[in-house]
C-alpha positions in Angstrom: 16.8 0.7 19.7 13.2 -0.8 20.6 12.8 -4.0 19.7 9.5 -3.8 17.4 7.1 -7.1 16.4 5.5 -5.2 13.6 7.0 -2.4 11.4 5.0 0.9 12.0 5.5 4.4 10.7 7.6 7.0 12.7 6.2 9.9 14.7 5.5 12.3 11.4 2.3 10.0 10.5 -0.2 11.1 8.5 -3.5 9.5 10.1 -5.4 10.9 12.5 -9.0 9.2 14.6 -11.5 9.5 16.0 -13.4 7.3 19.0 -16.0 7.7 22.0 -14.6 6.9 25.4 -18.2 6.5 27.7 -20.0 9.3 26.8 -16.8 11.8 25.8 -15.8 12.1 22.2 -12.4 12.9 21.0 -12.3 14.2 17.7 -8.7 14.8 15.8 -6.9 13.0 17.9 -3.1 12.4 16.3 -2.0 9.1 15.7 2.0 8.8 16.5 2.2 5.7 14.6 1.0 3.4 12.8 1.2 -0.5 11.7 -0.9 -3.4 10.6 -2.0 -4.3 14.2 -2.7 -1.4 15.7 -1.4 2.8 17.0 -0.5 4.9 19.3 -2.7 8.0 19.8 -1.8 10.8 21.4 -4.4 12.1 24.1 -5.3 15.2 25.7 -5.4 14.0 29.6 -8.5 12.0 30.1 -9.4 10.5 33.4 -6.3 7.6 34.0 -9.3 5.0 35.0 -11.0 5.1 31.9 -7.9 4.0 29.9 -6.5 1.3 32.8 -9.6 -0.3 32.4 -8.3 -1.0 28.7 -11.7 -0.5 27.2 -13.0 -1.1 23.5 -13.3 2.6 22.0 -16.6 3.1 20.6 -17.2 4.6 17.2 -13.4 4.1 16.6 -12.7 5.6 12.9 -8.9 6.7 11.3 -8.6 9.3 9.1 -5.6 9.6 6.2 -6.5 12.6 3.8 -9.9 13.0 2.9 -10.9 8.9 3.8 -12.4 7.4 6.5 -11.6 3.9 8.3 -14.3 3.0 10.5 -12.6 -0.3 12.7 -12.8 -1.8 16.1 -9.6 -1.1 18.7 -8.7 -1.2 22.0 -6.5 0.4 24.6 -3.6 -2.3 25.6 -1.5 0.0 27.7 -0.5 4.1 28.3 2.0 6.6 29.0 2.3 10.3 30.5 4.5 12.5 28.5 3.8 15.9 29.6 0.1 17.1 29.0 -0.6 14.3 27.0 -1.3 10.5 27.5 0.4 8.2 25.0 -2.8 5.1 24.5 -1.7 2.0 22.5 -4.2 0.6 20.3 -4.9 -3.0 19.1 -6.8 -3.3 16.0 -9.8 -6.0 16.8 -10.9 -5.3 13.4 -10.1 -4.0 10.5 -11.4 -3.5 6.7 -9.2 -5.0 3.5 -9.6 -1.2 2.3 -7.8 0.5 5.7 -4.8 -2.5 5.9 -4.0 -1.8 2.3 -4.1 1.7 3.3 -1.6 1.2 6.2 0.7 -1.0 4.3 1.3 1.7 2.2 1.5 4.2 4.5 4.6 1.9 6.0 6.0 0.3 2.7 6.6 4.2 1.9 8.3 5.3 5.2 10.3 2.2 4.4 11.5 3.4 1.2 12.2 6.9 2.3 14.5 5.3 4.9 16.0 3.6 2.1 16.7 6.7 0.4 17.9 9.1 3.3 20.8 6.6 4.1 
């Protein structure tokens, strides 16, 4: 088993984002998972040198349900995994309203571990 700093959700999570990369925007773009200091984002291939670079993402906003997170983030590393690029995000900034947002989102994966065992 990975060896995790922060508790995140699992792969089912419920937030998706959005962000401009240069002048490309990626709209809908499913978050894999999810925790106080950043995600992981699952991308349709985009050119590698963009993301090696480990740029800020522009206009970076997360989406749970009908809400809206705008926040700052940044690409700290990537992964191939078939079509798609795995991006890891760190969270430069984020709002009160979006970390309670995200707490909950892992205090309730937490508990329905709890129960399933």
């Amino acid at each position: 088993m990975e060896k995790r700093n922060f508790i995140r959700t699992s792969l089912e999570c419920e937030f998706s984002a959005q962000f401009r990369l240069e002048r490309q925007t990626y709209s809908a773009v499913q978050v894999s998972n999810i925790s106080i200091h950043g995600c992981c984002l699952q991308l349709p291939r985009v050119p590698v040198q963009r993301l090696s670079e480990k740029p800020v993402l522009e206009n970076f906003i997360l989406f749970r349900d009908t809400r809206e997170y705008p926040l700052k983030g940044k690409i700290l590393w990537t992964a191939f995994e078939g079509n798609e690029i795995k991006a890891g995000v760190e969270f430069l900034e984020t709002s009160k309203d979006c970390l309670r947002v995200i707490r909950g989102a892992v205090a309730d994966e937490l508990l329905s571990w709890n129960i399933s065992s």
